[in-house]
N, C-alpha and C positions, 0 to 999 in steps of 0.2 A: 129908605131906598139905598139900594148900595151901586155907588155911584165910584167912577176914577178908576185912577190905575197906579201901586205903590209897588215900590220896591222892596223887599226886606230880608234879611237873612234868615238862614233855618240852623239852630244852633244845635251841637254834636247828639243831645238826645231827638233832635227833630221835632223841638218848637217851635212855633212859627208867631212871630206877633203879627196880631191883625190889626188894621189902622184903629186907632181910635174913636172914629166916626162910626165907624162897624163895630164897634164894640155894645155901646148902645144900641141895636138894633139885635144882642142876641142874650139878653139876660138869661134864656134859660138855657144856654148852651146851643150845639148845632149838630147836624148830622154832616160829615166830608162824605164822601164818595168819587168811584170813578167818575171819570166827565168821560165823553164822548168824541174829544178830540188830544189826548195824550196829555189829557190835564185833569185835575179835580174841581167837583160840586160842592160846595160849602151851601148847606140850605136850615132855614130857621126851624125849631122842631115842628110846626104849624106847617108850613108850605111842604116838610117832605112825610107828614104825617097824611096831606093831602094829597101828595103825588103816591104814595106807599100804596092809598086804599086805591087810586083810580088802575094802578099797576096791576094789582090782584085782583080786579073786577077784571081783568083781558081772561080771553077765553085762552085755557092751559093747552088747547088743540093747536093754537097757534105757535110754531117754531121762533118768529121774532118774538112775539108776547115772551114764551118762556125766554128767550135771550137777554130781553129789556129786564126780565124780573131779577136775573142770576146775574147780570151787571150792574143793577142799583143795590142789589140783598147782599149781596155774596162781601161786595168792597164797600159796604159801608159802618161806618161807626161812630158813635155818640162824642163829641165830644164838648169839654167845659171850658172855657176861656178861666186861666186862673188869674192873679191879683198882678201879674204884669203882666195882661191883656195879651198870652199868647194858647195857643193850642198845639197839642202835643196829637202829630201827624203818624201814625202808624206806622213802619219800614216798607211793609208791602205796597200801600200808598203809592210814598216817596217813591220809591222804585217804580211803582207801574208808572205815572209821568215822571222820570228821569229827574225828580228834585233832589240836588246836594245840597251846596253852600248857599245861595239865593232862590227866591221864588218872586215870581210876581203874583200882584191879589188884584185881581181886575171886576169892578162893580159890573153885575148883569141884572140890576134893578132890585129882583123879589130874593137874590141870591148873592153870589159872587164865585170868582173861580181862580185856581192856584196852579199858575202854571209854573213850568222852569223859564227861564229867561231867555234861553235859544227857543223854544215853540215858542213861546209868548214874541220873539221878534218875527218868523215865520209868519203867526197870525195877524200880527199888524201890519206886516206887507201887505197881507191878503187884503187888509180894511182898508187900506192907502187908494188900491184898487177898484175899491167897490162904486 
């Protein structure tokens, strides 16, 4: 389960290390994608293999259905954790949530997610709130 919240830099080719503890939990690599709130989806090949197929069972008549499909397809991409446990983040990615020099990696249990560290403080106001 991906658990916490770390801090960590994204180096000039837009690496990113993932904590250690998440590293084990993704042997065979992972799928990033847009997130839904100006951040990215980091999900195991299993869980977005299962989100993929319920995606494309939505009926193509539906306008959000096609929206949901062309925002998880469109910005997503495979990636492998290499032998110093980082992943290499697309441009387009990084740009679409605003990541440069830092990002935070925040556990969301079956998943985790990558934001910049201005949202990710915005978000944690929200949660201070809740």
């Amino acid at each position: 389960m991906f658990l916490g919240q770390y801090e960590h830099t994204i180096d000039d080719k837009g690496r990113l290390t993932i904590p250690a503890r998440y590293r084990d939990l993704l042997p065979d690599g992972a799928y990033v994608t847009q997130g839904f709130d100006r951040n990215l989806i980091v999900l195991p090949p299993a869980l977005y293999e299962q989100l993929s197929k319920r995606i494309s069972s939505l009926s193509l008549t539906e306008p959000s259905a096609r929206l949901l499909r062309r925002l998880m397809f469109s910005s997503a991409e495979k990636v492998d954790v290499d032998k110093s446990g980082r992943i290499l983040i697309p441009l387009f990615l990084r740009q679409n949530a605003s990541l440069e020099a830092a990002a935070m990696v925040v556990g969301s249990g079956d998943f985790f997610e990558i934001w910049s560290p201005a949202e990710w403080a915005g978000q944690s106001a929200k949660l201070k709130d809740a």
